[in-house]
C-alpha positions, 0 to 999 in steps of 0.5 A: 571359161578357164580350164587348167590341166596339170598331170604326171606329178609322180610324187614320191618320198624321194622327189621334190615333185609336190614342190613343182606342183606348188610351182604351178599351183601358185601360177594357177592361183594367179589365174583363177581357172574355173576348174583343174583337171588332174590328168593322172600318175599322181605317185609312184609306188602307191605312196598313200602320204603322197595323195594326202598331200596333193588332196591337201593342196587341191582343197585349199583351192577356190576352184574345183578339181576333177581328177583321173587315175593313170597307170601309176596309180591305185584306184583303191588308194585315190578312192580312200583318199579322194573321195571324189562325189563325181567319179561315175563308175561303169560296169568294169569299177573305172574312175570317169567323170562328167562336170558341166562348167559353164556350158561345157562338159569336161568329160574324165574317161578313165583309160588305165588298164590292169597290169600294163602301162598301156591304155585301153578304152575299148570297153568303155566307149558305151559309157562315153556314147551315154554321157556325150549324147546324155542331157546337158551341153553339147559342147565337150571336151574329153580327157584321158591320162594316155595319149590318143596319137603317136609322139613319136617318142618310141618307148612312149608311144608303146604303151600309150592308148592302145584303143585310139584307132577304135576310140577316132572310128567312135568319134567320128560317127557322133553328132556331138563329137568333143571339141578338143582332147587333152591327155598326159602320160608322155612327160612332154608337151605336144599337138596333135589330132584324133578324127580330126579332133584337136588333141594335146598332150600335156607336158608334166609337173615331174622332170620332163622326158626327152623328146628322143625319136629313137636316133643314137643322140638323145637330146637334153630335157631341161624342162620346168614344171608344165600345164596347160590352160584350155580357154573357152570364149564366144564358141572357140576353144584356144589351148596354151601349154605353160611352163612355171 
């Protein structure tokens, strides 16, 4: 079972960002992964045209996509646009998903927050109780737009899951804990862990930022487009981060 991850387009009208995103589609289609997961920060400024075109293009694929908003997004806009049948909303309107793939349940927990870049997840770990405990399989894997551990990057990590303490205590009191978890929203491919749980930033279909730990010189960032593919064989879960 394949699963690719692509996030952080920020299409705009003054960006080529959707032709990045065909950069990596055409690899995708190479590939032919079971799913994509659209880890968030489609557009910038609630450019509508802009989740026009990224519906366009997910729906000439054979695979199906699952999609999360990020901070950068509308939810009102993804909603109209989308439509996404699989968007399970919980008692404060937040846009989750659970599909279940070949054994294996890709679990969207929606980490946006109103009014700040930063996430939180704190009210929404009952919904995440239910649907890791909920009937189905026991293998999981669990995706947000902000990052659950620090980068090290400092503007980045200042707003990023704000509720990741919280979220790692939760975790590791379930008995059907996820097997990885895969975020986005750092602009930069990096590895790290939650409550000993195997976490992945993915690194971003727009320009890539710097990996700048706050010294005086900051390195260049001349990344290509990135995703990342999650492959799931004989009860081993083996994640590669990909530039195009």
């Amino acid at each position: 079972m394949i699963i690719a991850q692509v996030t952080d387009i920020h299409a705009a009208q003054d960006n080529d960002n959707l032709s990045r995103l065909d950069r990596a589609l055409a690899w995708l289609d190479l590939i032919k992964p079971d799913g994509l997961v659209l880890t968030g920060d489609l557009v910038d400024d609630d450019w509508i045209d802009g989740y026009t075109a990224i519906a366009a293009r997910l729906g000439n694929r054979a695979y199906p996509a699952f999609i999360l908003p990020g901070n950068s997004d509308n939810r009102t806009s993804m909603r109209a646009i989308f439509g996404c049948a699989y968007w399970a909303d919980d008692a404060v309107g937040a846009l989750h998903f659970v599909a279940d793939i070949e054994g294996v349940r890709l679990i969207g927990l929606d980490s946006t927050a109103k009014g700040t870049s930063a996430g939180s997840v704190d009210e929404h770990l009952p919904w995440l109780e239910k649907t890791l405990l909920s009937e189905g399989p026991a293998t999981s894997m669990l995706f947000l737009h902000h990052h659950v551990f620090a980068s090290g990057i400092p503007p980045m990590d200042q707003i990023m899951c704000h509720g990741s303490v919280a979220l790692g205590e939760f975790l590791r009191r379930q008995p059907r804990r996820p097997v990885a978890i895969a975020t986005g929203h750092v602009h930069r491919p990096v590895a790290g862990t939650l409550a000993g749980i195997p976490a992945y930033i993915c690194g971003p279909i727009c320009p890539a930022n710097p990996m700048w730990f706050g010294a005086k010189t900051v390195p260049p960032a001349n990344d290509p487009p990135a995703l990342m593919i999650h492959r799931w064989v004989n009860g081993t879960l083996v994640s590669h981060h990909i530039s195009v």
